[in-house]
C-alpha positions as CSV (number, residue, x, y, z in Angstrom):
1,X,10.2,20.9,30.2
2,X,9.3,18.1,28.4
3,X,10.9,14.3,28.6
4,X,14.3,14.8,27.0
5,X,15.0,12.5,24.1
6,X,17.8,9.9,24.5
7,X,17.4,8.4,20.9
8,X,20.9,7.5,19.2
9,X,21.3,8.6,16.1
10,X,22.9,5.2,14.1
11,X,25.4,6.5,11.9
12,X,26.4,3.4,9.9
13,X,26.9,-0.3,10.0
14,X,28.4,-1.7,13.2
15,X,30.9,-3.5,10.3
16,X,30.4,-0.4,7.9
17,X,28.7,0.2,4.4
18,X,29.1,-2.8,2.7
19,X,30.6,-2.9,-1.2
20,X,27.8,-3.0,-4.1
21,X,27.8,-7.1,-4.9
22,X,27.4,-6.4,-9.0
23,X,29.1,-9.4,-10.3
24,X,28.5,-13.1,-10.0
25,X,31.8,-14.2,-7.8
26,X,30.5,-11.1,-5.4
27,X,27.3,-12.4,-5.0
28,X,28.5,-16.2,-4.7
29,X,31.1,-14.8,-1.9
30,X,27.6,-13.5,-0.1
31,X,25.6,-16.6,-0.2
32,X,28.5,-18.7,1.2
33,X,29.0,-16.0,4.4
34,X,24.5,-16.1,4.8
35,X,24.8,-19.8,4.7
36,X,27.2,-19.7,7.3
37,X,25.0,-17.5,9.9
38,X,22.4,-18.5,11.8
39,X,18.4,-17.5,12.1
40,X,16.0,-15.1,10.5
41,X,17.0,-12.9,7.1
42,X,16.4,-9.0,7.6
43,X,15.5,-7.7,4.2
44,X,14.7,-4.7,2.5
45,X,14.5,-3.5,-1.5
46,X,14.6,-0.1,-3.2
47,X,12.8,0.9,-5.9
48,X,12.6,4.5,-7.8
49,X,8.7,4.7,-7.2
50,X,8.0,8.3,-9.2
51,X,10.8,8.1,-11.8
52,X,10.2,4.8,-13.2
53,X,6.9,3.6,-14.3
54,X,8.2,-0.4,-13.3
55,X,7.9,-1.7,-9.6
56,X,11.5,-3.4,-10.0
57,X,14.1,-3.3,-7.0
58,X,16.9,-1.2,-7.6
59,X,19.0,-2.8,-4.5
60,X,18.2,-5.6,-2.1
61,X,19.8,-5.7,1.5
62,X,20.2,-8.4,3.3
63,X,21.5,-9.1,6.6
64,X,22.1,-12.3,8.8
65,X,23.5,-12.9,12.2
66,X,26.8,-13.6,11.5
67,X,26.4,-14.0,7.8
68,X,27.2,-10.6,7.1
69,X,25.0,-7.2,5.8
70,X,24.9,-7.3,2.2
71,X,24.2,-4.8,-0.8
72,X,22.7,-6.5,-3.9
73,X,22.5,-5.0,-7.5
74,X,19.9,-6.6,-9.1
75,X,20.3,-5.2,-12.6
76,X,23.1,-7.1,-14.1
77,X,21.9,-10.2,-12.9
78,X,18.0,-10.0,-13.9
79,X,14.7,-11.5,-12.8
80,X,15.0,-15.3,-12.4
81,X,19.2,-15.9,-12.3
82,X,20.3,-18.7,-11.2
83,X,22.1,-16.9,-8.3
84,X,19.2,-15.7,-7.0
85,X,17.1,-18.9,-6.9
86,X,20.1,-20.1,-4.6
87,X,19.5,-16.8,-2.3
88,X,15.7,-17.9,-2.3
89,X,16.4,-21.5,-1.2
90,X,18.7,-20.4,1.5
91,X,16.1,-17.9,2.5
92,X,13.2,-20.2,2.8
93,X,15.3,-22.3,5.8
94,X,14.5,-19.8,8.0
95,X,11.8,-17.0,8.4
96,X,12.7,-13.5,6.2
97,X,12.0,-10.3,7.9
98,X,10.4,-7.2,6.3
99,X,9.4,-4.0,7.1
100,X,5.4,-3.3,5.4
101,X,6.1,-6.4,3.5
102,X,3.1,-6.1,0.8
103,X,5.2,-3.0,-0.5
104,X,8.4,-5.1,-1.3
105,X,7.0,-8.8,-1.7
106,X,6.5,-7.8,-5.5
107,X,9.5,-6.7,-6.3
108,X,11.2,-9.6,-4.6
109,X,9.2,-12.2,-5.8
110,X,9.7,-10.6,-10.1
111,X,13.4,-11.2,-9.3
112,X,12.8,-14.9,-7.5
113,X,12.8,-14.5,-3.9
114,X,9.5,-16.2,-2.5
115,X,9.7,-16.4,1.5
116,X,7.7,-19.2,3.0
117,X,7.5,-17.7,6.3
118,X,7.3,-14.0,7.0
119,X,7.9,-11.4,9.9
120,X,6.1,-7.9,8.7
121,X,7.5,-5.4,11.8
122,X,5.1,-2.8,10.6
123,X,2.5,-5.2,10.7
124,X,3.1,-6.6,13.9
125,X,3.5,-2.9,15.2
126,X,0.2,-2.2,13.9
127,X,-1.5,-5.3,15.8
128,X,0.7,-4.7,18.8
129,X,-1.7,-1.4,19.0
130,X,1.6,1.0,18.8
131,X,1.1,4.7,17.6
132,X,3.6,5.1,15.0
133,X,4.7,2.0,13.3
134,X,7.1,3.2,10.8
135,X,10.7,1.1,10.5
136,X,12.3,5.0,12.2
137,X,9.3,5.3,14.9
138,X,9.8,2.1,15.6
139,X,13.3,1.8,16.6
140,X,13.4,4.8,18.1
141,X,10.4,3.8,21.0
142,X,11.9,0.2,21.2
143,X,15.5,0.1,20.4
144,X,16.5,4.0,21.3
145,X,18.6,4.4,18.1
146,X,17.1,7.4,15.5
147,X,16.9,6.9,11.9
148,X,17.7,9.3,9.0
149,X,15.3,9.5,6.1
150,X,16.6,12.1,4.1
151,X,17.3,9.2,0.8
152,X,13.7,7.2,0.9
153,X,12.8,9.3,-2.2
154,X,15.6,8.8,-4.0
155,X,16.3,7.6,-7.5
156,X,17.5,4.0,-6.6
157,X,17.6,3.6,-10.3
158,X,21.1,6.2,-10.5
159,X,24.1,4.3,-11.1
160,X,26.7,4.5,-9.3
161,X,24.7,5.0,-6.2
162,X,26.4,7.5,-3.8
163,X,27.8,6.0,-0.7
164,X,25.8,7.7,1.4
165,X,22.7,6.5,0.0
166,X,24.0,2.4,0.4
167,X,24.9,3.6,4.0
168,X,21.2,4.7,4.3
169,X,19.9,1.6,2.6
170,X,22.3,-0.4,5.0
171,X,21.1,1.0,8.1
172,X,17.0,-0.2,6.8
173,X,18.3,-3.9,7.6
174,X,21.1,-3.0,10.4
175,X,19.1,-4.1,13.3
176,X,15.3,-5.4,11.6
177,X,16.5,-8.9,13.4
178,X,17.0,-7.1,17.0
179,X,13.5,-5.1,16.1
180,X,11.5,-8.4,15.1
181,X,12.7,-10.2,18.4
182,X,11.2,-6.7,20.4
183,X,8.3,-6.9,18.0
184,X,7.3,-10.6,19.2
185,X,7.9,-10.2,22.6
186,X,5.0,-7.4,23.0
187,X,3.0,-9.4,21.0
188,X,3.2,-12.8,23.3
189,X,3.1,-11.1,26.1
190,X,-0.2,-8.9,24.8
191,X,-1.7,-12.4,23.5
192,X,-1.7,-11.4,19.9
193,X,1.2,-13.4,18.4
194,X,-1.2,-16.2,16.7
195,X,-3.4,-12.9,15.5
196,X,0.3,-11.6,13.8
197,X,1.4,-15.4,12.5
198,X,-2.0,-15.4,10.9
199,X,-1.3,-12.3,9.4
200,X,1.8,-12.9,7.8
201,X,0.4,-16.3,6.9
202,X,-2.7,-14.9,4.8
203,X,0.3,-11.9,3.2
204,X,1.9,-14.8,1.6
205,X,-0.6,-16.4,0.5
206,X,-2.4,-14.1,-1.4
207,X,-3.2,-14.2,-4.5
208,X,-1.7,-11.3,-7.0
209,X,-4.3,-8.5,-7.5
210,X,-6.4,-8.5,-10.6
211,X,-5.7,-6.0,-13.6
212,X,-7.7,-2.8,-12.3
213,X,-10.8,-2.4,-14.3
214,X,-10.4,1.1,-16.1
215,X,-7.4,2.3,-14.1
216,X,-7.6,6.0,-16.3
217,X,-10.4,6.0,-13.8
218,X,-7.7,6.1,-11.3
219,X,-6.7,9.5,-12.3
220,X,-6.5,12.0,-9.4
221,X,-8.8,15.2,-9.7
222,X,-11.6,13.5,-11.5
223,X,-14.4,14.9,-9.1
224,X,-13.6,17.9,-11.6
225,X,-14.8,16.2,-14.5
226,X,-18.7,16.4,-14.6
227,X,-19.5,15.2,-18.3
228,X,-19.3,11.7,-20.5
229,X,-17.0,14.1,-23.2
230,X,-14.6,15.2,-20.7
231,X,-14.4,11.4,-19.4
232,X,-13.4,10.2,-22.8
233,X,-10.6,12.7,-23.1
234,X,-9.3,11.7,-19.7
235,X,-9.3,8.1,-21.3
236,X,-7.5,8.8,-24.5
237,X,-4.8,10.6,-22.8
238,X,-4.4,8.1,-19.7
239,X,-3.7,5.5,-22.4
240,X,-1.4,7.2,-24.3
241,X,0.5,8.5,-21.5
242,X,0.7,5.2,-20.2
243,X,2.3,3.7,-23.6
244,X,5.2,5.9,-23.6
245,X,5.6,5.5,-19.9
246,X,6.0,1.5,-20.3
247,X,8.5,1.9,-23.3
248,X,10.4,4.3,-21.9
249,X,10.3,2.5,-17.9
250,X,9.5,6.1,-17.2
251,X,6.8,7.6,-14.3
252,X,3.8,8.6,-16.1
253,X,3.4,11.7,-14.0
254,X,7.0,12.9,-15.3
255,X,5.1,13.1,-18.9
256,X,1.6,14.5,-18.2
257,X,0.8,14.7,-14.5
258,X,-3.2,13.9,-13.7
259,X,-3.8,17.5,-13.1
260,X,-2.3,18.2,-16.4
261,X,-5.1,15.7,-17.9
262,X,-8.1,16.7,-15.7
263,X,-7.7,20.3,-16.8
264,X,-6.9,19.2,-20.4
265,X,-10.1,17.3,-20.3
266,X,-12.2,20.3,-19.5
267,X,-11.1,22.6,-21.7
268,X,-10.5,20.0,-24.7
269,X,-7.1,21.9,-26.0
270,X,-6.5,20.3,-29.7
271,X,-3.8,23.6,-30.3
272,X,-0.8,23.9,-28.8
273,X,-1.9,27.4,-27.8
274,X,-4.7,25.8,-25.9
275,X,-2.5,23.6,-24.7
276,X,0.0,25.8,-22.9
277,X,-2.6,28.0,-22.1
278,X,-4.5,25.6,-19.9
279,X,-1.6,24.0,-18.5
280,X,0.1,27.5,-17.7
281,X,-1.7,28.0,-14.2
282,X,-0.1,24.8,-13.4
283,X,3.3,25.6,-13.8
284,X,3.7,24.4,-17.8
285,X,7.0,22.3,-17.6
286,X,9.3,21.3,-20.6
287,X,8.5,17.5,-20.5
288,X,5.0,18.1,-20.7
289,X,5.6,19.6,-24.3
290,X,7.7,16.6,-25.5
291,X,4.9,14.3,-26.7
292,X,2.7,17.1,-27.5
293,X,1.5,15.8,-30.8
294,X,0.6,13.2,-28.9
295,X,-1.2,14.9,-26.2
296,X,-3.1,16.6,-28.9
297,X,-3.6,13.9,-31.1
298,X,-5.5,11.9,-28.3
299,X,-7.4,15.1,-27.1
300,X,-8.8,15.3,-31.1
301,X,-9.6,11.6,-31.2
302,X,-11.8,11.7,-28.2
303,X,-13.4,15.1,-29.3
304,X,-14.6,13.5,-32.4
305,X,-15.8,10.4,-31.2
306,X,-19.8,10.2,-31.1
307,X,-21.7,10.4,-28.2
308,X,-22.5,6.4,-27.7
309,X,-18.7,5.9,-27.3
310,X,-18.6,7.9,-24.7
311,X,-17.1,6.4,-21.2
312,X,-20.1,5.9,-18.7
313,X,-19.9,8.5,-15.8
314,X,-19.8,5.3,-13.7
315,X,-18.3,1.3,-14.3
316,X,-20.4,-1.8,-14.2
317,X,-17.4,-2.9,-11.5
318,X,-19.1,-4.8,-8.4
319,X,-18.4,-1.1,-6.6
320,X,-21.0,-0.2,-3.6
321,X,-22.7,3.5,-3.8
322,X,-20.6,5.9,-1.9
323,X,-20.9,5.5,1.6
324,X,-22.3,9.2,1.8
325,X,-25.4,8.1,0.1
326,X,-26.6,5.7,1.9
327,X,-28.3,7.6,4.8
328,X,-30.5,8.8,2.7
329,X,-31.3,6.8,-0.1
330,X,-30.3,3.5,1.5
331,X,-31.5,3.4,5.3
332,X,-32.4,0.1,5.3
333,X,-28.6,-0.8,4.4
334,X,-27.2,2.3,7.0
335,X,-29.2,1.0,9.9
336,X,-27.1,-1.9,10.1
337,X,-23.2,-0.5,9.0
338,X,-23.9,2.2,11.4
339,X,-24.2,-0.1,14.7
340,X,-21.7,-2.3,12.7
341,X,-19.0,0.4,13.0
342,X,-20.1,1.7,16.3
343,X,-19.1,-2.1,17.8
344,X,-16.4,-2.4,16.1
345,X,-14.6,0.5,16.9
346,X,-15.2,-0.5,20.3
347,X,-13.9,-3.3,19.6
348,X,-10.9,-2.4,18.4
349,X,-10.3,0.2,21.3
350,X,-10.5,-2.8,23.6
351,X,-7.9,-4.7,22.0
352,X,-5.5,-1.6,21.0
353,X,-5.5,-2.3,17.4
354,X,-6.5,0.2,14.6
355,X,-10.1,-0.5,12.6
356,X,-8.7,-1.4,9.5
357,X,-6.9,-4.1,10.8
358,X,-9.0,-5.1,13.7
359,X,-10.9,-6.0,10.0
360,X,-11.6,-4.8,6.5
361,X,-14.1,-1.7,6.6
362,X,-15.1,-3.1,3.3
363,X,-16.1,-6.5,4.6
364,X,-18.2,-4.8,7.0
365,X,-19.8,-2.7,4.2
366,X,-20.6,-5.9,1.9
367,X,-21.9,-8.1,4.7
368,X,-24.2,-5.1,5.3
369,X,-25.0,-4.2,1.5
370,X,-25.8,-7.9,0.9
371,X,-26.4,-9.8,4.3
372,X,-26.4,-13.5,4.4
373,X,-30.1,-14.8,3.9
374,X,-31.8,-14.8,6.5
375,X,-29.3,-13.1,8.6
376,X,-31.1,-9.9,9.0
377,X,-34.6,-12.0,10.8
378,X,-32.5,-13.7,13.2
379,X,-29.3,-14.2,15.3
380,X,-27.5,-15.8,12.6
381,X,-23.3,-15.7,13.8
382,X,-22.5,-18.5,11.9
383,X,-23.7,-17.2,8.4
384,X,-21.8,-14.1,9.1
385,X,-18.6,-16.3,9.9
386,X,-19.2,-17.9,6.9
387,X,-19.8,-14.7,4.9
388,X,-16.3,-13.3,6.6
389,X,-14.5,-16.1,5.7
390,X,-15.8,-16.0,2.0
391,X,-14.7,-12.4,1.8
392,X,-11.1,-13.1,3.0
393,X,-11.2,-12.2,7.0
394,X,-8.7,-14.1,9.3
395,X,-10.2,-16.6,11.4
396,X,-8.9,-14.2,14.5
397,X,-11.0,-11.2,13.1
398,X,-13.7,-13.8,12.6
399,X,-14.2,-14.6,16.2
400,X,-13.5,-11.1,17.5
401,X,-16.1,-9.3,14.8
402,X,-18.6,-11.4,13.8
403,X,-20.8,-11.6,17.0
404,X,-21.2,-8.0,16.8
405,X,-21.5,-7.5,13.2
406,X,-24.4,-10.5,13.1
407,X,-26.1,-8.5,16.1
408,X,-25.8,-5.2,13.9
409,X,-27.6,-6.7,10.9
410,X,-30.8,-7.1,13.0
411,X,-30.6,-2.9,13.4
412,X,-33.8,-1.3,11.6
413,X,-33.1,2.0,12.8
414,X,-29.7,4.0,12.7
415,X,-27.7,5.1,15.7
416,X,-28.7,8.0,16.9
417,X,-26.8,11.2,16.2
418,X,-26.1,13.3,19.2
419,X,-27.7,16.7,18.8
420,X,-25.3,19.9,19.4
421,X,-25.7,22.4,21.9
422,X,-27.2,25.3,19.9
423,X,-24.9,28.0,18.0
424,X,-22.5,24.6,17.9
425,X,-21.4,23.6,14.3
426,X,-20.3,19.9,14.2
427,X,-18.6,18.0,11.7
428,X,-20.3,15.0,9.9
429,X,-20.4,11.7,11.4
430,X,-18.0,9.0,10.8
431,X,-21.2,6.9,8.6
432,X,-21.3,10.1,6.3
433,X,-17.4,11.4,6.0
């Protein structure tokens, strides 16, 4: 019989489900009882990812060591209030605790929240070399209290929101303070703590990401889509699907799904009947058929446009070929990445932290597409530093990668794929997956 699990389920709030704080005396009431508590903010946000097409929060928890747990509606007060540039400034006295932090930061900064110093427990978990680093996995293996998930795809943009689901959202924050002090213990004690600091450092710091360069590109399914014409109709309908979405704050996959516009694209339906007969297989739903003039009006306009309008079958965009490719048609480049990665998962295995954070596999692939000059004749560590640093690595992934990676670069020949026993089929090598 196997270990048996002494996990305990957390019901609710030591103090209970806090009240929604939707006016302004509410909310003043809450930064007077977080002024009066002491240490780090715990701090979560919902959003209603896959009903509206905006990132906005929905509700913002905060809790405080003796300054209370708090439940904050962020709608009738708006991005910018007053009230909430007070929460910020009480906030940046101390450090602000989040759980995968990049996922929230956004929301929290549209509405005025910028933290100055930041504790990501699914980041540290990650460097801490844990197996499962979500906020439940976590307290479970460190604190012995289970989670329930059964609201994390919820419409946070419902109003009123059911009790059950504040309870829920209560609980995210209920003991993310207890959690973080865990969380930095194993990392001191593993010697990773200035590897995490820099980590949350470089989070807060970063710039927002660029506009996407043709995001329709984005769409999901497009391996189906094999000629410049069908490309174009993926493109018209992507941008009208994403007008209506904006102006009505809904999810553009509520309107048209992808698959819905991949399969629309190949069989260019300008008629309804074409129209519901493609999408049939697919389950044709009711929304779908709201904007159909639309649908079909975009489908016709990219039908007749001529061929030199076409959408390329690939962007300008400073993209490297597929990965795939480069065995063959770029050995000179694969020699190199494939004793890169064979280090560096070493690497990481040595130091218990997964490959993607140990650093950026696509780092790795630049500094081998385009090596630093002269790098690939000689020994050259420090022009890979500097190439790391130029690319965005951390100073710890620096020193831990870049001896290895500079030694890769002087690779002319690939590493050697073991042979299988014969009858044996294997699967492709990490270089070529």
């Amino acid at each position: 019989m196997g270990e048996e699990n002494l996990a305990v389920p957390l019901l609710e709030p030591a103090q209970g489900t806090p009240p929604v704080i939707d006016t302004e005396s509410k909310f003043q009431d809450a930064l007077v009882q977080l002024s009066q508590g002491h240490g780090p903010f715990a701090v979560d946000a919902e959003r209603a990812s896959g009903f509206r097409y905006s990132a906005r929060a929905y509700l913002i928890q905060v809790k405080r060591n003796d300054g209370g747990l708090h439940l904050i509606d962020p709608i009738p007060f708006g991005p910018g209030h007053e009230l909430f540039a007070q929460l910020n400034t009480l906030m940046n006295s101390d450090e602000v605790i989040l759980h995968a932090s990049t996922q929230d930061l956004p929301c929290l900064r549209e509405l005025g929240i910028n933290p100055i110093k930041l504790f990501d427990t699914e980041l540290a978990g990650r460097i801490a070399g844990l197996p499962r680093v979500g906020l439940g996995p976590l307290l479970e293996s460190l604190m012995g209290v289970t989670l329930a998930k059964e609201h994390s795809a919820a419409d946070w943009s419902a109003r009123p929101l059911p009790n059950d689901w504040l309870t829920y959202a209560a609980l995210d924050v209920e003991l993310l303070v207890e959690l973080r002090d865990r969380m930095y213990e194993l990392l001191d004690t593993s010697k990773k703590l200035t590897w995490a600091l820099e980590e949350f450092a470089a989070i807060l710091k970063a710039p927002p990401a660029p506009p996407r360069i043709d995001p329709w590109r984005r769409t999901s399914g497009m391996h189906k889509i094999k000629r410049r014409d069908q490309l174009a109709i993926i493109k018209e309908l992507w941008i009208a699907r994403d007008k209506v979405a904006a102006e009505q704050d809904i999810a553009p996959g509520k309107l048209l799904n992808d698959s819905a516009i991949v399969e629309l694209a190949i069989t260019a339906a300008v008629t309804k009947k074409e129209f519901e007969k493609t999408l049939r297989p697919l389950g044709l739903r009711a929304r779908w058929l709201e904007n159909l003039p639309l649908w079909l009006n975009s489908i016709s306009v990219a039908v007749s446009l001529p061929e030199d309008q076409w959408p390329a079958m690939r962007t300008n965009a400073d993209t490297l070929p597929p990965i795939k490719l480069w065995r063959d048609k770029f050995p000179e480049k694969f020699a190199p990445l494939s004793h890169a990665r064979a280090a560096i998962e070493i690497i990481a295995q040595d130091n218990h932290i997964p490959v993607e954070n140990l650093i950026s596999p696509e780092y790795v692939r630049r500094v081998c597409w385009k090596p630093p000059t002269g790098a690939t004749e000689t020994l050259s560590i420090p022009m890979v530093e500097q190439a790391l640093t130029e690319l965005g690595a951390r100073q710890w992934q620096i020193a831990l990668v870049a001896p290895a990676l500079a030694a890769a670069l002087l690779e002319k020949e690939p590493v050697p794929v073991p042979e299988a026993p014969a009858g044996e089929v294997t699967e492709n090598t990490p270089e070529e997956a």
